[in-house]
Structures are given as C-alpha cells and as structure tokens.
N, C-alpha and C positions, 0 to 999 in steps of 0.2 A: 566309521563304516556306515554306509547308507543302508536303511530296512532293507531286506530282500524283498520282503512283500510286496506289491501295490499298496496302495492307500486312498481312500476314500471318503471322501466327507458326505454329511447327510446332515443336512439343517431339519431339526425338527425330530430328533430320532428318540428321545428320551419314553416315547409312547405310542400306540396304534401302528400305523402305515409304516413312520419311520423307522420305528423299533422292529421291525420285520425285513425291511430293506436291510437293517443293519448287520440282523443275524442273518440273513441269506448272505450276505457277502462275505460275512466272517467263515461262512460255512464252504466258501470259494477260494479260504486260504488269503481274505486282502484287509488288511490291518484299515483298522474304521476310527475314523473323530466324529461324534457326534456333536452338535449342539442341543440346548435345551432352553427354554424360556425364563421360567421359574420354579421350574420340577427336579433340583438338584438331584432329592433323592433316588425318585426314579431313574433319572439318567444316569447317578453311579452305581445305580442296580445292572443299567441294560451293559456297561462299561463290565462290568463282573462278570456277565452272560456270555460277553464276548470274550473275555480271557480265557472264559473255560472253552473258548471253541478253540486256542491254541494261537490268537491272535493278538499283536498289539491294541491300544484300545485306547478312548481317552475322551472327554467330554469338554466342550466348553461353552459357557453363557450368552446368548445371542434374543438381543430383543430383534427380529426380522422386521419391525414393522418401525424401526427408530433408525433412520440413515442415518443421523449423528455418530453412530454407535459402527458402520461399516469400517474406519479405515484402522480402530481400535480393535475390533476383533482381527481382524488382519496381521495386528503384528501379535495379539493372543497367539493365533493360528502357524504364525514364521517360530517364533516362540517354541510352538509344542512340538512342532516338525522337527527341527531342531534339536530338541531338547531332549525328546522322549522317544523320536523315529529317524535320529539321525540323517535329517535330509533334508534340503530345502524346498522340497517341490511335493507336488500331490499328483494323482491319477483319474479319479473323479469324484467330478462333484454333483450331489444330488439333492436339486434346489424341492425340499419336502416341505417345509416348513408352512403352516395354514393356522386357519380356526374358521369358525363357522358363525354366517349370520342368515338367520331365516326372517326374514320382510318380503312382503308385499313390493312391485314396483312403487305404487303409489304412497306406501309409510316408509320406503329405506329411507336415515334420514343423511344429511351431510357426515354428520363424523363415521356411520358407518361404513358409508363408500367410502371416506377416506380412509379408516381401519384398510379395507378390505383390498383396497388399491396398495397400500404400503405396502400388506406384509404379501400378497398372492403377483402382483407385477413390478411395483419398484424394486421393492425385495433379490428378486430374483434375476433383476437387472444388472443391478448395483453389484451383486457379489461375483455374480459372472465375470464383471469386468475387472472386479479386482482380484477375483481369481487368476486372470487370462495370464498375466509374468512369474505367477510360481505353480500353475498347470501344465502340466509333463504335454511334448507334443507326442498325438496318438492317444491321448485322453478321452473321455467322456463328460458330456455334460447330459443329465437327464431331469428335466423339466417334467414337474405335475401339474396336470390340470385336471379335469374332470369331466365325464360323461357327460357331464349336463351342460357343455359347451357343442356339442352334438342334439342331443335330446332338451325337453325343456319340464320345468317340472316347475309350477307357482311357486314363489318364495325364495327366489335365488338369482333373480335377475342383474344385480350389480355384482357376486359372487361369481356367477360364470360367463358373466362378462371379461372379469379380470382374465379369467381361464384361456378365453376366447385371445385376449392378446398373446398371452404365451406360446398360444400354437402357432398364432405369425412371429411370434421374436423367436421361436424355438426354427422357424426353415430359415431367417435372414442371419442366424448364429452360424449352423450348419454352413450356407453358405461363405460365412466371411472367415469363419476359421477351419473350415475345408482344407486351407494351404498347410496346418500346421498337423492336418492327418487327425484332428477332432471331431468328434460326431457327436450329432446334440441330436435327442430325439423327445419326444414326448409321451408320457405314462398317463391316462386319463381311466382314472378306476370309475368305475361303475357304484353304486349305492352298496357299502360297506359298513359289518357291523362295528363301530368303533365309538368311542365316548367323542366323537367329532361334534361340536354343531349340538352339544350337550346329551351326546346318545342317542338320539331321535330315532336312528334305525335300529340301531341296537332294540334298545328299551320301549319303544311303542309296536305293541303286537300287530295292530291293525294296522299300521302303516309298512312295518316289514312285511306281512302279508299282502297289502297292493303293493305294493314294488317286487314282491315276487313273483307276483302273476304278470308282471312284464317282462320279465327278466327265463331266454331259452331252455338256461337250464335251471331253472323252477325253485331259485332261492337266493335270497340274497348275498355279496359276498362276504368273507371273513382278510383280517389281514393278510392269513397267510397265503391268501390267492394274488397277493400282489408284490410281493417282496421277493419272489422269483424271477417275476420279470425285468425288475430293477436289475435284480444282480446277474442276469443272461444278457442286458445290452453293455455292461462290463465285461464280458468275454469275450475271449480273441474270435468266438464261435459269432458274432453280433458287428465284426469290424467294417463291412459294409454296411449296415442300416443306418441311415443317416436321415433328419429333417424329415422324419415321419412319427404319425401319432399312431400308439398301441392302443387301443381302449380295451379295457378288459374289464370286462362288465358281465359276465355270462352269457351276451348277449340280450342288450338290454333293448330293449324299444326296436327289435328290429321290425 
C-alpha cells in the first residue's frame, strides 16, 4: 500500500533551517527523509520530533559536497521509499543542505571555493537530476540560496556567488520541467540566527546588532521564520508560483 502522505526530502535537515523546514511540513501532515552529514544523533533526534507530529519519518547520510556519493544515496533513498513509505516515488525535494565560509575576495582560497561550489551548486544539480525519474509529476523543487545574492555583505563573495547560480538554474528547472506540472522556486533567507558559518550571527552581539539596524523589521531572523515558507510552497495553496525567488529577510537592505 503506498504512504497516503506526500513526502518530502530535505537535504541538510538534521539542524538550524533544515530542521525547521522539516517540522513545518510534518506539521502540514507530509511524511519527511531527512538527510544529515555527520550529525547522526541529531538527525535521529529531529526523526523522533517528527514521529510525534503523527508523521512518517526517516534520516539518511549524505556527504552533499562528494558527487561520488550521488547515485549511492539514490538507491539509499529508492531503498527507504520502499521499504519504510511503501512507495517508489517522492513529492519534494528541498535542496537545504550548506555550510559557511567567511573570507575576503582576495584570501578565499581554491579548496574553499571548491567546498563551496560542491556542496551550495553542484550539489543541488546533481540531485535534482537524479531526483527527476522517482519525483512525483506536480512536485516541488525548492532551492536555497541567500540574501546576499541580492545584497552584499564583505566576506561572502564566492558563497553567494554560488547562490547567485541557483537562482538562474532555479528559472531554467521551472522552465524545463514546467511540462511535468513541477515548480522550482527559490528561498533566500536573510541573516539568521543559527550555528551557520560557526554562529556568527547567532553568537556575536555586535554584529547581530548592525544587521539589525538593516533589517525593516528591526531584528534579525530566527529559523522559525523560514520553514513556513518552505512548507507553503508545498501546498496545493502555492501551485501556481513557479521560477520565482522569495527572500525573506525582514526586509533586509531595502
């Protein structure tokens, strides 16, 4: 018997952003696979969090930044569908998964633009397309990227560059699988307080204080201000929005 649910995958969901996308959607009734990097325990925590919302649930290991590792977690993923949600196919998928590097243009050096290029645009490529033959038509694909692909802030320049590609691969997806009734859109949070990028906003006063004196409504955000919006462009209420970026930033740098 196939899950009644929907289902949704979220790369990266074992903590911060993704771990909130996760439980908003559990809280929307759509059974959730998380992945995690190297945070087992975490991620069979946020796996627990979800059962209690009344949902399927499930976790599995995903280095994002190692294609080696794409057509392996794949059949991880056909595996669990299968196994644990009686189904072979999914609903959406929500490419989260990040880390943060703060440099200068002129010290980033080679391996971190290569880090940063893996796991924020190949990443996000790669799973797409081997998502695309077990993604339900009438699906969602939702892309993150980040404010600062809009806005500019010193220290981020090969980081929201990457950004900056996703929101052109995020309208030429929309486009190309348009026929199959999928909509790809993009989520670009604004400066959030999370252990991202080592805390930095979180954990530095003076710096969460200038970023709030940019920011409309006069503070910086928390996860929970963004894992609503993930789980509204999964709703039948969002089926028109396509190949457009949300920023949700409190209104940052306007």
């Amino acid at each position: 018997m196939e899950s009644k649910n929907k289902i949704a995958l979220v790369t990266g969901g074992s903590r911060g952003l993704g771990k909130d996308m996760a439980l908003n959607l559990a809280k929307n009734g759509i059974d959730v696979i998380i992945t995690y990097n190297t945070a087992q325990k975490e991620a069979d925590a946020v796996v627990a969090q979800l059962q209690g919302l009344h949902v399927k649930a499930a976790a599995l290991q995903l280095s994002a930044g190692d294609s080696k590792k794409v057509s392996s977690f794949f059949d991880q993923l056909r595996a669990t569908l299968k196994n644990m949600f009686q189904t072979e196919s999914f609903d959406f998928l929500v490419n989260n998964a990040g880390m943060g590097v703060y440099a200068s243009f002129a010290d980033t050096t080679e391996a971190q633009f290569d880090e940063l290029f893996n796991v924020h645009f190949k990443a996000p490529f790669l799973l797409t397309q081997h998502a695309l033959p077990i993604l339900n038509n009438g699906g969602r694909v939702i892309n993150i990227s980040s404010g600062l692909a809009r806005f500019t802030e010193p220290g981020y320049a090969a980081y929201a560059s990457m950004k900056g590609g996703i929101e052109v691969l995020t309208r030429y997806q929309a486009k190309e699988l348009g026929a199959r009734g999928i909509t790809v859109n993009t989520v670009a949070p604004g400066a959030i307080e999370t252990d991202f990028g080592g805390g930095v906003v979180r954990d530095n006063p003076h710096l969460n204080k200038h970023l709030a004196e940019k920011i409309a409504l006069g503070r910086v955000g928390l996860p929970e201000d963004i894992g609503g919006v993930v789980a509204f462009l999964c709703t039948e209420q969002a089926r028109w929005i396509t190949g457009q970026r949300l920023e949700v930033s409190g209104g940052m740098n306007l």
